[in-house]
C-alpha positions in Angstrom: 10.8 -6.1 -4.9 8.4 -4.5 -7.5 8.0 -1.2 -8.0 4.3 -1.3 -6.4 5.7 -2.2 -3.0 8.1 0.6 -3.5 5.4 3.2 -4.4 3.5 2.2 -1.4 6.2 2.2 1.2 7.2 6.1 -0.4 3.7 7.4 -0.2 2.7 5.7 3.2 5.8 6.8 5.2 5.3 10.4 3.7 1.6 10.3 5.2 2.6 8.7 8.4 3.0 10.1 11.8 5.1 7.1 12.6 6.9 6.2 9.3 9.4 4.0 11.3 6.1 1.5 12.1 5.6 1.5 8.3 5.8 -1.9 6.7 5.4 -3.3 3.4 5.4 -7.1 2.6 4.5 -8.4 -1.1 3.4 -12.2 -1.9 1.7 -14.1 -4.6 -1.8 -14.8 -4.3 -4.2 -16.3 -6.7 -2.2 -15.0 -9.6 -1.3 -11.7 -8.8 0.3 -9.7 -6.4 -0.6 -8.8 -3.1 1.1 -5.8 -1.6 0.0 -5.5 2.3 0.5 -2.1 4.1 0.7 -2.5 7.9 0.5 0.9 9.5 0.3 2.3 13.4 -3.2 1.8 14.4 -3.6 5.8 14.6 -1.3 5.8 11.0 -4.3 4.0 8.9 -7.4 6.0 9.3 -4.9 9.0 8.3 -3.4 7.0 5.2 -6.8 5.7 4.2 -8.5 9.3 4.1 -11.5 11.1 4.1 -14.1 8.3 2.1 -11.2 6.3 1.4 -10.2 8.8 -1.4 -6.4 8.6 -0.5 -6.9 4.4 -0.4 -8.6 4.8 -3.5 -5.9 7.0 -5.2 -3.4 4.7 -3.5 -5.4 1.5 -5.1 -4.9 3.1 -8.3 -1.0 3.8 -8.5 -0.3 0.3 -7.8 -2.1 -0.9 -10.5 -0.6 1.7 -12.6 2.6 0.2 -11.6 1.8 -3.2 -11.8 0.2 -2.6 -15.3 3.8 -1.1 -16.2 5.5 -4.3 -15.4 3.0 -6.7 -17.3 1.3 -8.0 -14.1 -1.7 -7.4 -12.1 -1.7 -6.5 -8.0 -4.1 -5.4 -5.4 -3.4 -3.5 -1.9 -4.3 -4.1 1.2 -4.2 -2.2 4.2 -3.8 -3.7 8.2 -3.4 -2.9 11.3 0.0 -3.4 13.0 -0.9 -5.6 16.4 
């Protein structure tokens, strides 16, 4: 577990209205990591933000993080079915 998925998971249950539905899976792809946040369907418009500024800000830390630990990730955010 990296630190990026940790980061995540923190700030996305903080913003949450439903941080049990919170979920946050890493895997490799194409070289780096991949950290997916699957949210309530009513959770991700909040997490995301006004003009995706908090995805954005979000975005940002986990590169930060991943830059830390000498590798390179990206985040994506989904819908929980």
């Amino acid at each position: 577990m990296s630190r990026s998925l940790d980061v995540v998971e923190v700030i996305a249950r903080a913003l949450a209205d439903k941080p049990e539905a919170v979920r946050v899976t890493e895997r490799q792809h194409r070289g780096q990591t991949l950290v997916e946040l699957f949210m309530a369907p009513g959770d991700l418009g909040r997490v995301i933000g006004r003009q995706g500024r908090t995805a954005a800000a979000m975005r940002t830390l986990v590169n930060a993080t991943a830059d830390i630990e000498g590798t390179k990730a990206t985040l994506e955010f989904r819908d929980e079915q």
